[in-house]
FIKOLZA-1660 file (N, C-alpha, C; in steps of 0.1 Angstrom, whole numbers, plus 5000, padded with zeros to 4 digits):
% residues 215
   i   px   py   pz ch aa at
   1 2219 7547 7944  A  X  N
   1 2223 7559 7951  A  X CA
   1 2234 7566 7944  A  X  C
   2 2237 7581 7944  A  X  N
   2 2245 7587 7933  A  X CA
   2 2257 7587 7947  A  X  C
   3 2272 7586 7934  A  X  N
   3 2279 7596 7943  A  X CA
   3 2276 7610 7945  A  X  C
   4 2290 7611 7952  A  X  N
   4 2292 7623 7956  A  X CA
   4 2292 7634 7948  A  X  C
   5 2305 7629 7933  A  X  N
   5 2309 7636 7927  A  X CA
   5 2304 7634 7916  A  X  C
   6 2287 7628 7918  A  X  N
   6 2280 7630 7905  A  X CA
   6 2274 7643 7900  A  X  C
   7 2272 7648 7886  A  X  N
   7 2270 7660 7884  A  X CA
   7 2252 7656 7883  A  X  C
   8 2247 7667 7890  A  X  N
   8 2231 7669 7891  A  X CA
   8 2223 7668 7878  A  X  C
   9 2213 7666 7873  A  X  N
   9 2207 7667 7860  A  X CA
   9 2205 7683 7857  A  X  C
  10 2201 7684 7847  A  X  N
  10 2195 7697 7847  A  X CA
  10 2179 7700 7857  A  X  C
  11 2172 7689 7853  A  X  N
  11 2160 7692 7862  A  X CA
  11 2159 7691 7874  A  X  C
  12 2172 7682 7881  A  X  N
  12 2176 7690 7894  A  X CA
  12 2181 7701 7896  A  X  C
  13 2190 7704 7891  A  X  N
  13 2194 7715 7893  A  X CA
  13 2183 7728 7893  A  X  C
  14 2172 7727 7881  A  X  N
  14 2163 7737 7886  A  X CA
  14 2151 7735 7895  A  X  C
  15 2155 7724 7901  A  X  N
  15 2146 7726 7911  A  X CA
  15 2152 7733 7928  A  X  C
  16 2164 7733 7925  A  X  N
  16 2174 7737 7939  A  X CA
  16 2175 7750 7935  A  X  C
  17 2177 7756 7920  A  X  N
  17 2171 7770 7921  A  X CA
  17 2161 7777 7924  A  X  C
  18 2146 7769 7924  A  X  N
  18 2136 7775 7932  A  X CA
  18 2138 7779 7945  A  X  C
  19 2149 7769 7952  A  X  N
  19 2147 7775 7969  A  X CA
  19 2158 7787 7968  A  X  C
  20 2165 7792 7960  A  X  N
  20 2178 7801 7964  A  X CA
  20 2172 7814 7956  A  X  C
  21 2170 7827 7968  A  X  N
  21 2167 7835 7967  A  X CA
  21 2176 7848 7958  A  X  C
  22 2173 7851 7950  A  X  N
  22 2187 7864 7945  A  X CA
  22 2178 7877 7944  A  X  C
  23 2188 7886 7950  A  X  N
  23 2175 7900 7944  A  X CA
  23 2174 7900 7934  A  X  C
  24 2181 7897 7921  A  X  N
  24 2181 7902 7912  A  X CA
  24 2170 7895 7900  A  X  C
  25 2166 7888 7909  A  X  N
  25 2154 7880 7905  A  X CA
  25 2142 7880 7909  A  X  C
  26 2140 7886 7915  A  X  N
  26 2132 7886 7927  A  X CA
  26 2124 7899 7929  A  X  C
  27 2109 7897 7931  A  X  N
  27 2101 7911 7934  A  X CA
  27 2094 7913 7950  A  X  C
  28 2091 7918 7958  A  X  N
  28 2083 7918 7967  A  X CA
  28 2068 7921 7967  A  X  C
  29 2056 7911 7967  A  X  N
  29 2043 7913 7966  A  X CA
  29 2038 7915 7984  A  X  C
  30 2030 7923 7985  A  X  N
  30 2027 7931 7999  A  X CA
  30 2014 7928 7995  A  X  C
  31 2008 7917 8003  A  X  N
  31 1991 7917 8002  A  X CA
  31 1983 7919 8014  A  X  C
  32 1973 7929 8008  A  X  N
  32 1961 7935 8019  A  X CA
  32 1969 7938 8039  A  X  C
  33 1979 7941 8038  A  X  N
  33 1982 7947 8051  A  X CA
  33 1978 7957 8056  A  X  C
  34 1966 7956 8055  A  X  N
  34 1953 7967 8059  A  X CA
  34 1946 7970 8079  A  X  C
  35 1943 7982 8079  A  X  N
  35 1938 7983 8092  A  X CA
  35 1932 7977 8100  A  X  C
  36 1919 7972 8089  A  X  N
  36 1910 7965 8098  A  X CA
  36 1914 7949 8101  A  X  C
  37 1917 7940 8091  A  X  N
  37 1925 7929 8093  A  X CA
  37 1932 7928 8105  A  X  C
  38 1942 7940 8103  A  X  N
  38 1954 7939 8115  A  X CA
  38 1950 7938 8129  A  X  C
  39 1938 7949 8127  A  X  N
  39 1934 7950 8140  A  X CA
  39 1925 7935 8151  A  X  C
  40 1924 7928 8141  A  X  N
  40 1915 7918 8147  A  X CA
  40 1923 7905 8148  A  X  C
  41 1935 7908 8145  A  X  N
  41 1943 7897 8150  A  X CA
  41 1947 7897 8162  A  X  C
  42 1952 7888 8165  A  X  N
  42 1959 7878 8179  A  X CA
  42 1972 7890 8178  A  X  C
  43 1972 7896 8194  A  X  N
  43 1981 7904 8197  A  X CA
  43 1995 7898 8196  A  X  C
  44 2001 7886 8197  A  X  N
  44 2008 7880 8192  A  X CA
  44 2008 7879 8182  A  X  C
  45 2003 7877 8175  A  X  N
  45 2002 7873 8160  A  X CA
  45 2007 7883 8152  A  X  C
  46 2002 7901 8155  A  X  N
  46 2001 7911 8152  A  X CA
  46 2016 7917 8157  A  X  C
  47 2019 7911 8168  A  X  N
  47 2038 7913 8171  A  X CA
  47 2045 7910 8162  A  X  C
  48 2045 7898 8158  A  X  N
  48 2053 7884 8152  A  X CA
  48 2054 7893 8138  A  X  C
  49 2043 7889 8133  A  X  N
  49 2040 7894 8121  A  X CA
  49 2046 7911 8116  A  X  C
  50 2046 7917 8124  A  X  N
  50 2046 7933 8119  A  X CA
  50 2062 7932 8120  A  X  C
  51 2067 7925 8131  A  X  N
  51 2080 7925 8129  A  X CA
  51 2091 7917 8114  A  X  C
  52 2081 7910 8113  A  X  N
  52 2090 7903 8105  A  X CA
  52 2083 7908 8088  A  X  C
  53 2075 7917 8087  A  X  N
  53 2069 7922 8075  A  X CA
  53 2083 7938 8074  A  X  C
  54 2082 7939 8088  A  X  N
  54 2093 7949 8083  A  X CA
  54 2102 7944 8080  A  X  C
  55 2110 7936 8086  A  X  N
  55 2124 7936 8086  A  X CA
  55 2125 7931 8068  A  X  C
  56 2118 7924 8062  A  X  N
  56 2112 7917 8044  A  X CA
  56 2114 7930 8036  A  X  C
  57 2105 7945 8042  A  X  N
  57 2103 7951 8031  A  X CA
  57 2117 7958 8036  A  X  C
  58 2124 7961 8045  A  X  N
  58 2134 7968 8045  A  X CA
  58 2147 7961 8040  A  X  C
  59 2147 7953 8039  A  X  N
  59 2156 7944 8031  A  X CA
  59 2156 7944 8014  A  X  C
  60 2145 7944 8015  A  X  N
  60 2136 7943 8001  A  X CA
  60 2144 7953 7993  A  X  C
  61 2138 7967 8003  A  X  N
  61 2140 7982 7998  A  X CA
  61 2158 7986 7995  A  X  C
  62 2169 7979 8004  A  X  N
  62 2182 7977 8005  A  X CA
  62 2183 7970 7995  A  X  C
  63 2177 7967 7988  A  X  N
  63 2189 7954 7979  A  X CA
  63 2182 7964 7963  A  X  C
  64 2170 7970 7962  A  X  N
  64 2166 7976 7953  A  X CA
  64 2157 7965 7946  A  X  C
  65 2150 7955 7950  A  X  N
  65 2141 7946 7950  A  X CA
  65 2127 7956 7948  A  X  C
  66 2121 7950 7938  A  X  N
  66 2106 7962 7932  A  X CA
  66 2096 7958 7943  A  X  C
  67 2094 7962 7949  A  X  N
  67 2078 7961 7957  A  X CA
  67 2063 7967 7950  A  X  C
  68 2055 7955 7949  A  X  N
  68 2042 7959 7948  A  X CA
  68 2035 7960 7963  A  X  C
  69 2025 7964 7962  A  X  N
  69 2017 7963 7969  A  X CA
  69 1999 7963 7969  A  X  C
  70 1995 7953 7974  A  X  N
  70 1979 7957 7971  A  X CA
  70 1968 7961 7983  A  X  C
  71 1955 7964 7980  A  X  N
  71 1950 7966 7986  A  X CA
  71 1934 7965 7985  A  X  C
  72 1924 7958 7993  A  X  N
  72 1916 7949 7990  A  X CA
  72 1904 7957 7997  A  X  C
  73 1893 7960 7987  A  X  N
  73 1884 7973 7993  A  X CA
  73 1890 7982 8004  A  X  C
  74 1895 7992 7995  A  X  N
  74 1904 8000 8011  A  X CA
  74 1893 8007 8019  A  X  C
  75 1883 8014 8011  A  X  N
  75 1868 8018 8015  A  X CA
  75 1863 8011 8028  A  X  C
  76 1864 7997 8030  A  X  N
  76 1861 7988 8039  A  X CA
  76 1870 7984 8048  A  X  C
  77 1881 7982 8042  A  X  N
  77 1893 7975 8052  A  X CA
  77 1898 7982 8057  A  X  C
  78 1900 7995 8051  A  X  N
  78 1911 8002 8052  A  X CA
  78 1919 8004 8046  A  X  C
  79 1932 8017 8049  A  X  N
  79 1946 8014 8043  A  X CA
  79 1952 8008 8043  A  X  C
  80 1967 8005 8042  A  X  N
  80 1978 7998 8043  A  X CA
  80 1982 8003 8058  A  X  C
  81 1984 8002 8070  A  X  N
  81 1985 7995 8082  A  X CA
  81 1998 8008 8083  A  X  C
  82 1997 8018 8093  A  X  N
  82 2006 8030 8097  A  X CA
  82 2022 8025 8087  A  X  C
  83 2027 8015 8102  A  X  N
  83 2040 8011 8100  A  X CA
  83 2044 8009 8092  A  X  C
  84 2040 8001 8080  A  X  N
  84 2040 7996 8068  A  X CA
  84 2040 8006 8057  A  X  C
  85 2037 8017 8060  A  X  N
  85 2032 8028 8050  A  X CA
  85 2046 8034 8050  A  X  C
  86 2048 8037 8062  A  X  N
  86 2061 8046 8062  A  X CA
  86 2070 8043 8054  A  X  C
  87 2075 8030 8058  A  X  N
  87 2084 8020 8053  A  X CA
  87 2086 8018 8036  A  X  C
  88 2075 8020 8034  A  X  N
  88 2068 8016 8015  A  X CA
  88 2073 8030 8008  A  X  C
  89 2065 8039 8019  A  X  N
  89 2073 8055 8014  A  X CA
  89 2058 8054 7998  A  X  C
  90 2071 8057 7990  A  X  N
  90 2057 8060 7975  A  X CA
  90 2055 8049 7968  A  X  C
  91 2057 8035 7972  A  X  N
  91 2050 8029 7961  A  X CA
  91 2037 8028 7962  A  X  C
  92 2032 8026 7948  A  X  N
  92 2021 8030 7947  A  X CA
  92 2008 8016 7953  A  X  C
  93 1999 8016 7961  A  X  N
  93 1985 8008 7966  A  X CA
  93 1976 8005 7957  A  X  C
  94 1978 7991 7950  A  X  N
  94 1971 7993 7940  A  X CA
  94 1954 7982 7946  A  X  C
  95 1946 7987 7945  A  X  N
  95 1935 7985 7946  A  X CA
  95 1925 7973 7941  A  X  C
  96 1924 7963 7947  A  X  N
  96 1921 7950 7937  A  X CA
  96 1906 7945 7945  A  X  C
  97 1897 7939 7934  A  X  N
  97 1885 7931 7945  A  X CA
  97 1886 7919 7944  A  X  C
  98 1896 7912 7938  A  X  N
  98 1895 7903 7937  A  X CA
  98 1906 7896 7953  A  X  C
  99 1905 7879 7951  A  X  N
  99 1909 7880 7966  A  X CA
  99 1928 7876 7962  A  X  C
 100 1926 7870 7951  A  X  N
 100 1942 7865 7944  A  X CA
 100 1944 7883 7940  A  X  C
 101 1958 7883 7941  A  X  N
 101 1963 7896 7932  A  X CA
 101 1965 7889 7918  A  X  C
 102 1968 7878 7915  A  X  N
 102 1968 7880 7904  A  X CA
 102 1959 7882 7890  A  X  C
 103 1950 7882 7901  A  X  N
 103 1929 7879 7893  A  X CA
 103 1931 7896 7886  A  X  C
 104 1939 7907 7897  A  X  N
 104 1936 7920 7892  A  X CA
 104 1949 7928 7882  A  X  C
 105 1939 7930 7872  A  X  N
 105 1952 7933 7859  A  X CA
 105 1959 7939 7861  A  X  C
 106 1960 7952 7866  A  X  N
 106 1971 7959 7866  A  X CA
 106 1984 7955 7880  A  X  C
 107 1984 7944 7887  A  X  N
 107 1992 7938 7896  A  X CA
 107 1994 7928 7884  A  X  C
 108 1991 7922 7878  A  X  N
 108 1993 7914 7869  A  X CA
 108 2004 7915 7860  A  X  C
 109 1999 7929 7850  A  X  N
 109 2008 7934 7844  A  X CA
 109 2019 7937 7848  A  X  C
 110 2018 7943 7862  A  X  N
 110 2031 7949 7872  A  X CA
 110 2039 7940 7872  A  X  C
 111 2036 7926 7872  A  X  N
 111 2045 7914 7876  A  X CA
 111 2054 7913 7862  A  X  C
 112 2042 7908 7855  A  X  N
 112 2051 7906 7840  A  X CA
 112 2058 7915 7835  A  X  C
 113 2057 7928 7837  A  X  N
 113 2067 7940 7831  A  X CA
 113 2080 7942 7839  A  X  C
 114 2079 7935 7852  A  X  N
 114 2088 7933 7859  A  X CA
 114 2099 7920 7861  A  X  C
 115 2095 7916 7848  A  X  N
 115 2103 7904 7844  A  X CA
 115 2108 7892 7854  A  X  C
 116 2110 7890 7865  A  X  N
 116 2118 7887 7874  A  X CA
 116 2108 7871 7877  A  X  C
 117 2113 7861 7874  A  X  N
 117 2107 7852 7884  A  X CA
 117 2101 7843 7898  A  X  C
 118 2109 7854 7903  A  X  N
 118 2107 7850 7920  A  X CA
 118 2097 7859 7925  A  X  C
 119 2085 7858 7930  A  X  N
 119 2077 7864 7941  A  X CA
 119 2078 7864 7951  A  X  C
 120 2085 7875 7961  A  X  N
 120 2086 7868 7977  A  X CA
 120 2067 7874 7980  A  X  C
 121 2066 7868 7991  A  X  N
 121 2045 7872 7991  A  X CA
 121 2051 7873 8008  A  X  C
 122 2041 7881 8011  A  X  N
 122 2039 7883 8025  A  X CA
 122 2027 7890 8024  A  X  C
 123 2019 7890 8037  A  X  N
 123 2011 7899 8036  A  X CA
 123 1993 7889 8049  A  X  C
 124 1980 7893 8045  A  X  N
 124 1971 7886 8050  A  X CA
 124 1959 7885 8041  A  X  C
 125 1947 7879 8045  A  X  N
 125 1955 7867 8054  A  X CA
 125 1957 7851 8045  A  X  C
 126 1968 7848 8052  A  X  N
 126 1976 7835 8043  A  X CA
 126 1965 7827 8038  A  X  C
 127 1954 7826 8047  A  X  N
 127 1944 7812 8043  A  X CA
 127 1934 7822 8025  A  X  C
 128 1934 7831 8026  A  X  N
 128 1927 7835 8017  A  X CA
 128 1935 7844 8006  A  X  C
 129 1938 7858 8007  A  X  N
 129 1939 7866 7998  A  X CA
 129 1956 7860 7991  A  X  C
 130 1964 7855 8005  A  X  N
 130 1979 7850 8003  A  X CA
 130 1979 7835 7996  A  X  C
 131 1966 7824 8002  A  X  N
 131 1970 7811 7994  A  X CA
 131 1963 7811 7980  A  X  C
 132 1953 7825 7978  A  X  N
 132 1950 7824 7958  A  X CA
 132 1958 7830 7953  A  X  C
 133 1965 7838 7959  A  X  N
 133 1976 7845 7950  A  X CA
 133 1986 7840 7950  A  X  C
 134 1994 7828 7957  A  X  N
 134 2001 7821 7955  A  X CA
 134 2000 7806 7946  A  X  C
 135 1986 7803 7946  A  X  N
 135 1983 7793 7937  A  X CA
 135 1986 7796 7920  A  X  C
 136 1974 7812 7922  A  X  N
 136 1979 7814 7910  A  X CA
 136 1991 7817 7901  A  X  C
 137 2001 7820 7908  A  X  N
 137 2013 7827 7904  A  X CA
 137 2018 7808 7902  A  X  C
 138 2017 7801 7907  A  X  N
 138 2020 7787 7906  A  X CA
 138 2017 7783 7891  A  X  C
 139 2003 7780 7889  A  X  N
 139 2000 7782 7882  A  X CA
 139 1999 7789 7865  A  X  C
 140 2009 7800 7865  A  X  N
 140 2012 7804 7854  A  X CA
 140 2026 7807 7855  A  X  C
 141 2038 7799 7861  A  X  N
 141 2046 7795 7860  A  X CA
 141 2054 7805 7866  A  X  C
 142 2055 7813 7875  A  X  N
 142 2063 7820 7886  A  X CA
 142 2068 7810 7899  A  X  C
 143 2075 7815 7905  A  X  N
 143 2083 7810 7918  A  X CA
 143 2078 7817 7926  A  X  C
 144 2068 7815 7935  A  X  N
 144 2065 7821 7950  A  X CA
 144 2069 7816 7958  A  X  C
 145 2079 7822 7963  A  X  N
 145 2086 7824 7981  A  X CA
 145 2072 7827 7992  A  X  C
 146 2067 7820 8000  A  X  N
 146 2061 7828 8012  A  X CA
 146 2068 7826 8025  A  X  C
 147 2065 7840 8031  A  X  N
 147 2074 7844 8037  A  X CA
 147 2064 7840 8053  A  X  C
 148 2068 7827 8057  A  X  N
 148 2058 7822 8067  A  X CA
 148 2055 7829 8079  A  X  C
 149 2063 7836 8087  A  X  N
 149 2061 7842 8097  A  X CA
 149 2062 7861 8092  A  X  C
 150 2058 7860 8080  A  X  N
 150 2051 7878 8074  A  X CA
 150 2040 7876 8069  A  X  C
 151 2033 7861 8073  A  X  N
 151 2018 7863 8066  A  X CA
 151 2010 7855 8083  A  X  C
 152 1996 7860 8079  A  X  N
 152 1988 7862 8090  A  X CA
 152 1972 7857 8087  A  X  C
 153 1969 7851 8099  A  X  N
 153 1951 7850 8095  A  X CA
 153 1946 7848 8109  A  X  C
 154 1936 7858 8108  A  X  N
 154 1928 7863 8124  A  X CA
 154 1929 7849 8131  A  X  C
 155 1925 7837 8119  A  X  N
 155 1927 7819 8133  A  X CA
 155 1938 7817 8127  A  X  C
 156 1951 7817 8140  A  X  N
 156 1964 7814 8136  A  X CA
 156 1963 7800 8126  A  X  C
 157 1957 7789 8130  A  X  N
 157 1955 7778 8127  A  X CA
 157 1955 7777 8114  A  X  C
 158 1945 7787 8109  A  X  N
 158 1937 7786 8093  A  X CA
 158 1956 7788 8088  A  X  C
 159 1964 7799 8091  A  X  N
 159 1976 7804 8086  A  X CA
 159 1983 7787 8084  A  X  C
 160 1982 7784 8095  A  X  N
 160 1991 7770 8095  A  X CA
 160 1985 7760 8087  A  X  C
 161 1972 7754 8079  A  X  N
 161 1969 7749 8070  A  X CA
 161 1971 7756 8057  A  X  C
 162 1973 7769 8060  A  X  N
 162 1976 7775 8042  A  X CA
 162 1991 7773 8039  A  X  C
 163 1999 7771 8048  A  X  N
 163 2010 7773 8048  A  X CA
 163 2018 7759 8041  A  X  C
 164 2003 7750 8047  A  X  N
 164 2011 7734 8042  A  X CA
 164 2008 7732 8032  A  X  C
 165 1996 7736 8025  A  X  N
 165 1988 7737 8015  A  X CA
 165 1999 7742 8005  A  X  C
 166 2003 7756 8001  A  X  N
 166 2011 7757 7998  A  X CA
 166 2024 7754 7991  A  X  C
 167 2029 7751 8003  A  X  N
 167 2041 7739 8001  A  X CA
 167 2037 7732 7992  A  X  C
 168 2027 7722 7995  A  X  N
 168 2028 7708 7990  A  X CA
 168 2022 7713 7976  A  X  C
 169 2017 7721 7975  A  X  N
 169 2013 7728 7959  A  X CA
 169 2025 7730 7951  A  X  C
 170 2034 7732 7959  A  X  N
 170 2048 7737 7951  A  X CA
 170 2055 7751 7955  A  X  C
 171 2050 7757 7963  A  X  N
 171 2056 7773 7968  A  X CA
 171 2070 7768 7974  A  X  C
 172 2076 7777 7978  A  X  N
 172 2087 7774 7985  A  X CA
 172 2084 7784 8003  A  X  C
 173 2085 7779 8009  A  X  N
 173 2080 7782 8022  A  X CA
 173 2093 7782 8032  A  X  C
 174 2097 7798 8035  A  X  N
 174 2107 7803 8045  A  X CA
 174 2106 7812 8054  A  X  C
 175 2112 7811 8064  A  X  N
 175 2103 7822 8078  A  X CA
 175 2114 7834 8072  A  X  C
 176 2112 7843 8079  A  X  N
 176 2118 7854 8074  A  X CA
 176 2131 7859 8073  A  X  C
 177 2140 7854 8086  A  X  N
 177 2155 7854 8087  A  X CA
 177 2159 7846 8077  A  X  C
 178 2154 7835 8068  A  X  N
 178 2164 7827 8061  A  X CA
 178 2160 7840 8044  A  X  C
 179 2149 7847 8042  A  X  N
 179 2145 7852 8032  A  X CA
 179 2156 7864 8034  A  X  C
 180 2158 7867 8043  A  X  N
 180 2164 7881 8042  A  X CA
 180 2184 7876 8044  A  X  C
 181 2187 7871 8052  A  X  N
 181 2199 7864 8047  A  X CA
 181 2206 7862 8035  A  X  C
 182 2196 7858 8027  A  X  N
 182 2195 7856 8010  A  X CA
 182 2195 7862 8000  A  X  C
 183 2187 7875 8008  A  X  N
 183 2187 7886 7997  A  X CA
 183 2197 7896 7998  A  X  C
 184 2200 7894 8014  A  X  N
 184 2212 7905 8017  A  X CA
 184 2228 7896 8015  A  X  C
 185 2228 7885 8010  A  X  N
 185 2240 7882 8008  A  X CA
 185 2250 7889 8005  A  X  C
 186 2251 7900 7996  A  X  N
 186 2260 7907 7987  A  X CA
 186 2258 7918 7994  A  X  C
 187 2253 7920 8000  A  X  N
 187 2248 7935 8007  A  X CA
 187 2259 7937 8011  A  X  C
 188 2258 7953 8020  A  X  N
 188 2274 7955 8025  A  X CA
 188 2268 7949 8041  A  X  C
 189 2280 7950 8044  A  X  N
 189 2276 7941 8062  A  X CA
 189 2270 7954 8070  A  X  C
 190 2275 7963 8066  A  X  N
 190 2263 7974 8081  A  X CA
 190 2251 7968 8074  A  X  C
 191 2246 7972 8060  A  X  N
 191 2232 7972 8059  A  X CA
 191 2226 7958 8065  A  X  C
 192 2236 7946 8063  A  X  N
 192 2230 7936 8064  A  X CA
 192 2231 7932 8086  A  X  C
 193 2237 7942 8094  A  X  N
 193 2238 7942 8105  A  X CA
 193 2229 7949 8107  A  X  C
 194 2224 7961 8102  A  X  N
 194 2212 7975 8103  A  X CA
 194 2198 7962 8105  A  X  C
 195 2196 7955 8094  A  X  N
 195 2182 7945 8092  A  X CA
 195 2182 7938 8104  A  X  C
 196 2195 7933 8103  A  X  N
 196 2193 7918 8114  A  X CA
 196 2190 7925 8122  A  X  C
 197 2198 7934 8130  A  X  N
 197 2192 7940 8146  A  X CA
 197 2176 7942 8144  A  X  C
 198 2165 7942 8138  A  X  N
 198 2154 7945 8140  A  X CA
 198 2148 7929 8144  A  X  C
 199 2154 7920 8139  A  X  N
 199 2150 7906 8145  A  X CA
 199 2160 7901 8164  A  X  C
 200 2172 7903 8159  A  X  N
 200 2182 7898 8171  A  X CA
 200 2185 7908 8183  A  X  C
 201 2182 7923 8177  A  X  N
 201 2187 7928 8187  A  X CA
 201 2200 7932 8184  A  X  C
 202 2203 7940 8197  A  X  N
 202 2225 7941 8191  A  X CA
 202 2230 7925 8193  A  X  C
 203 2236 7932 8182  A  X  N
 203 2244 7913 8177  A  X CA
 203 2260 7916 8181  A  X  C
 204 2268 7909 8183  A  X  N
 204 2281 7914 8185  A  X CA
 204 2288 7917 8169  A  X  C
 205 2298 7926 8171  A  X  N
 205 2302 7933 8158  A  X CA
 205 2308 7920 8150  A  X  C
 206 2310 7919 8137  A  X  N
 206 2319 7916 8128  A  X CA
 206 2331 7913 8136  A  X  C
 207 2341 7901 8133  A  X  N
 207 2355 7902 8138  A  X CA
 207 2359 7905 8120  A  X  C
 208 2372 7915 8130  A  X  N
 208 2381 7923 8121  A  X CA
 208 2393 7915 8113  A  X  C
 209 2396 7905 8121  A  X  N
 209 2414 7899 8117  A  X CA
 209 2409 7886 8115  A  X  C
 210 2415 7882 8109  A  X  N
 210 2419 7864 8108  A  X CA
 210 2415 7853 8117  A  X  C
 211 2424 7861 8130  A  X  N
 211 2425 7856 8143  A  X CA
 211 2414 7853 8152  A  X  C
 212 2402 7865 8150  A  X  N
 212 2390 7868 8155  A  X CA
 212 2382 7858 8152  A  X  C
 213 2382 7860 8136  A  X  N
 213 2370 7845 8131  A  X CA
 213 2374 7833 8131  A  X  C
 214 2393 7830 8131  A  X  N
 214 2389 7814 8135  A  X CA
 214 2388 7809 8152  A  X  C
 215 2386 7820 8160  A  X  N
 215 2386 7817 8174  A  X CA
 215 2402 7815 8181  A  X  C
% end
């Protein structure tokens, strides 16, 4: 057993970097959050999820984090899903038939030109378009974050086998409050009070003095 005050190897230590999120490393991938999809999900599911897909890209968008976004026969599926659009504003929908984004070149390229090794992934649905696009990013040596409760699949169930799958492939798997915590570390505190309230609600303010925060 090590002490306490043993120093970590290197190859630990890069493995405790995979779980620690930094924007500065970090992109946001938006997969197929399309009309028709959305619409056939579990009215719960379709709560859960839209809430916590926002609160990702608006954090995302606050810290200056790159967002891609894809979109999987829009002809058929649809667009990218009202709420979601607004939010996105102009990044650009890029169009893929394959079911991995990373099968489609020019998401491909987007990635690599964007240097950054962390992928946060959200999007639907987890069992299909979210667990090849996270294998593959595995695969050719990126860090995918999924963001467990911003990805979705019409059988909740199937979401909850992709999710383990996943993992034990090697992703790093966090619900949404601990992903955006992480990225907003450095943030200023409105911005990072502005996010939270879309999860908690009004939160009570910041204490001001000394006195406040140690009780």
């Amino acid at each position: 057993m090590k002490s306490l005050s043993s120093q970590p190897s290197s190859t630990e230590a890069a493995q405790v970097h995979r779980y620690i999120l930094k924007a500065e490393d970090t992109l946001l991938l938006a997969t197929d959050i399309q009309e028709w999809p959305f619409a056939v999900m579990e009215s719960a599911c379709r709560e859960t999820f839209l809430r916590n897909t926002r609160i990702i890209v608006k954090a995302s968008r606050a810290m200056h984090v790159p967002v891609m976004v894809s979109e999987r026969f829009p002809g058929r599926y649809g667009p990218t899903i009202g709420e979601m659009a607004e939010l996105l504003g102009d990044v650009p929908r890029i169009t893929k038939l394959s079911r991995s984004c990373w099968r489609e070149g020019q998401i491909r390229a987007g990635i690599k030109a964007m240097d950054r090794g962390t992928v946060l992934v959200i999007g639907m649905e987890a069992h299909l378009c979210v667990l090849q696009t996270v294998m593959d990013l595995l695969q050719t040596g990126y860090n995918p974050v999924v963001v467990a409760d911003a990805v979705c699949s019409r059988v909740p169930y199937h979401a909850e086998i992709a999710l383990n799958a996943m993992a034990q492939a090697g992703a790093v798997v966090y619900p949404a409050e601990t992903a955006v915590c992480m990225l907003l570390e450095r943030a200023d505190p409105g911005i990072f009070e502005d996010i939270m309230s879309l999860s908690y609600g009004d939160i009570p303010p910041l204490p001001l003095t000394p006195e406040a925060v140690n009780g």
